[in-house]
C-alpha positions as CSV (number, residue, x, y, z in Angstrom):
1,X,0.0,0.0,0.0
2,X,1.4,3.1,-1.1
3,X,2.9,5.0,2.2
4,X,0.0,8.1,2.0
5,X,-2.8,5.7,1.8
6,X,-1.2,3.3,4.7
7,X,-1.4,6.6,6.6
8,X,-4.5,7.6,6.0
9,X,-6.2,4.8,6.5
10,X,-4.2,4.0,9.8
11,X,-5.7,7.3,10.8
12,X,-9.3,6.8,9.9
13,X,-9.2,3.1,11.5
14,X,-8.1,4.9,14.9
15,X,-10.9,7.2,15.0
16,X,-13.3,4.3,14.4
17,X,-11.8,2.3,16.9
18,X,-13.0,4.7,19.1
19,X,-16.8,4.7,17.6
20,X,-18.6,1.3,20.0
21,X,-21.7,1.3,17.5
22,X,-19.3,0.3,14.6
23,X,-19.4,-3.9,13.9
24,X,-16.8,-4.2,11.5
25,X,-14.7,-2.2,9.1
26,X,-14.1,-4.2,5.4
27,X,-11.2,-2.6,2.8
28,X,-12.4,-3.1,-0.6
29,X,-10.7,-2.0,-4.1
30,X,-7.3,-2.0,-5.6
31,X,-6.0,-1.8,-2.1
32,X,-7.5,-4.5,-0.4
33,X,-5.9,-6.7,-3.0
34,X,-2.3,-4.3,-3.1
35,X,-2.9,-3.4,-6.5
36,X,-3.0,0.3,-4.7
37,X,-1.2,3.0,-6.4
38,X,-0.2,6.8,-5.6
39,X,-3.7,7.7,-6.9
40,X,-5.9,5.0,-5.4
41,X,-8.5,6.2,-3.5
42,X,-9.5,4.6,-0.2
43,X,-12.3,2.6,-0.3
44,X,-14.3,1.6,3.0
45,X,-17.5,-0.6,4.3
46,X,-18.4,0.5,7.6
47,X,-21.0,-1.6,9.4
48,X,-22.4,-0.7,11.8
49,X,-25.2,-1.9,14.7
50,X,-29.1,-2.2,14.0
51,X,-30.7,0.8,14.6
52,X,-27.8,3.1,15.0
53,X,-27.0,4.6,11.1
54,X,-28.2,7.9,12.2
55,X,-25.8,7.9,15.3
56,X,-22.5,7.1,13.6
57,X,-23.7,9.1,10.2
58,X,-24.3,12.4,12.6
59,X,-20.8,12.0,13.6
60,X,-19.1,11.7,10.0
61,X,-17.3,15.1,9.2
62,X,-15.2,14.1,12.6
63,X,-13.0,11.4,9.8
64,X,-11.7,13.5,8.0
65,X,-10.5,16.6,10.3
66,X,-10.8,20.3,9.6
67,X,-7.8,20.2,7.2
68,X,-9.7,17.9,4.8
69,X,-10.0,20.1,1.0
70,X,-13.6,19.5,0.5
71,X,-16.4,16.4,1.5
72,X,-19.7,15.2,0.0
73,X,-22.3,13.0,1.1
74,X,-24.2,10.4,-1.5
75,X,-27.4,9.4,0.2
76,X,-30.6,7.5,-0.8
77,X,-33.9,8.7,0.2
78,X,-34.8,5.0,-0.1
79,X,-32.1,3.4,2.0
80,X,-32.1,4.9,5.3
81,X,-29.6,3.2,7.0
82,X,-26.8,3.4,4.4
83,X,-24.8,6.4,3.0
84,X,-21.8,7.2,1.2
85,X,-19.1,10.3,2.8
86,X,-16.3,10.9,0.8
87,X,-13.3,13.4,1.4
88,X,-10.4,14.5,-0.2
89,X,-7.6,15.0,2.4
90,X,-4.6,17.2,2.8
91,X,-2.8,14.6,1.5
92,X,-5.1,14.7,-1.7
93,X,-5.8,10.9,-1.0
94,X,-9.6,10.6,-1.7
95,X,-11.3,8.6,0.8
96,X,-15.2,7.2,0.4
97,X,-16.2,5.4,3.4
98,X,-20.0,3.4,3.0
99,X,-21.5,3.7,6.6
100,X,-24.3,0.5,6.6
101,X,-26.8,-1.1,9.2
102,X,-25.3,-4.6,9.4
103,X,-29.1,-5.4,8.5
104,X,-29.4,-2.9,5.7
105,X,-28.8,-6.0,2.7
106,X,-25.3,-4.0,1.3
107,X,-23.0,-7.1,0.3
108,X,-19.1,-6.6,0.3
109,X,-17.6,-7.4,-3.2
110,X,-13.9,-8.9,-3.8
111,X,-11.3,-8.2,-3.1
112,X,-12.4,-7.2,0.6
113,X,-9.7,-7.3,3.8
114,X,-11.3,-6.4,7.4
115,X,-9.8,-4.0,8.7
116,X,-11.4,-3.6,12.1
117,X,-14.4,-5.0,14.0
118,X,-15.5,-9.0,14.8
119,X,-14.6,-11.9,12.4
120,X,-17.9,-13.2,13.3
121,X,-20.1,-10.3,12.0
122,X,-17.4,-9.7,8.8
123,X,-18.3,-13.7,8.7
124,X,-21.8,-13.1,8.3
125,X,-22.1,-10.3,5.6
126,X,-23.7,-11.0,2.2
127,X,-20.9,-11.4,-0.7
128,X,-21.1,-10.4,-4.0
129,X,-19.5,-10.6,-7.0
130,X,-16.9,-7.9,-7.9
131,X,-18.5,-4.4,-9.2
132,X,-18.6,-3.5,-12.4
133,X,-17.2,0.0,-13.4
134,X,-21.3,0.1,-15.0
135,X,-23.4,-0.7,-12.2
136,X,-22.0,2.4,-10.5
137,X,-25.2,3.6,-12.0
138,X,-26.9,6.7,-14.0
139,X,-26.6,9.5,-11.9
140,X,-24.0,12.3,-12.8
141,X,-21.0,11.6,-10.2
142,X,-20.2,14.4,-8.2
143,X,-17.8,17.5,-9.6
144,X,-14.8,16.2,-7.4
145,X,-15.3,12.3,-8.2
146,X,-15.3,13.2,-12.0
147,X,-12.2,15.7,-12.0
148,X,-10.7,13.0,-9.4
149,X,-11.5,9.9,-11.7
150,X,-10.1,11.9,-15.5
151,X,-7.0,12.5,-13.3
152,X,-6.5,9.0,-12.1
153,X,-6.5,7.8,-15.6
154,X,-4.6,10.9,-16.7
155,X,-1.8,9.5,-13.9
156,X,-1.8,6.2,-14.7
157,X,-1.4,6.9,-18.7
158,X,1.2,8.3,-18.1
159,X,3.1,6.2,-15.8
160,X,2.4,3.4,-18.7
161,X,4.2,5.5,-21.3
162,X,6.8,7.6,-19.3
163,X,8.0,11.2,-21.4
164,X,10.3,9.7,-24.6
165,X,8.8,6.3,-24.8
166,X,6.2,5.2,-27.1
């Protein structure tokens, strides 16, 4: 794991070590597998106990500290006990972290590593197969997560064909 991301998420896992409602933490994406790179983003399941979403959600903007560039919230007026947060830190790692009831139905996808939490209740969450980059859906993405995504593959273009190679 590149050393910015190792950081970061070392950070986060901290402060939700500290949060008792939270079940289990699962690392999912190019990281959980250590395909990561230097423009990875972090990519975290957050489960946590029936009944208390609204609790741990109310307490979101304290993950990412004041120093954070900007943060956006993806909800679902139809799920009420799941919703996406996502940052981009001072360290211009992006970080989306899904808070879920354990009950709420959302199935972790390989590759997945838990990262904090009970091996019983990581145990007992619904799989899935890997997403596809398509079933992200139809909505527009956010400002950030587009500019963020074009310069991802602008980053990794180019580390495939360095300046005087072909």
């Amino acid at each position: 794991m590149p050393p910015r991301h190792d950081a970061c998420l070392r950070r986060l896992l901290d402060m939700l070590s500290e949060v008792p409602m939270i079940e289990v933490a699962v690392l999912v994406g190019s990281l959980a597998d250590g395909r990561g790179d230097p423009v990875s983003d972090v990519d975290l399941l957050v489960f946590v106990a029936a009944g208390r979403f609204r609790e741990v959600w109310a307490g979101r903007h304290g993950l990412h500290g004041p120093d954070s560039a900007v943060c956006w919230d993806q909800v679902d007026p139809q799920r009420p006990d799941v919703g996406v947060f996502r940052w981009v830190g001072p360290d211009g790692v992006l970080v989306e972290v899904l808070v879920a009831e354990v009950r709420s139905g959302v199935r972790v996808a390989s590759p997945a590593v838990m990262v904090l939490g009970d091996v019983a209740a990581f145990d007992r969450l619904p799989r899935r197969a890997p997403i596809r980059r398509e079933e992200f859906g139809t909505t527009a993405p956010h400002p950030v997560d587009a500019a963020y995504d074009a310069f991802k593959q602008a980053v990794r273009a180019a580390r495939r064909h360095p300046p005087g190679t072909v």
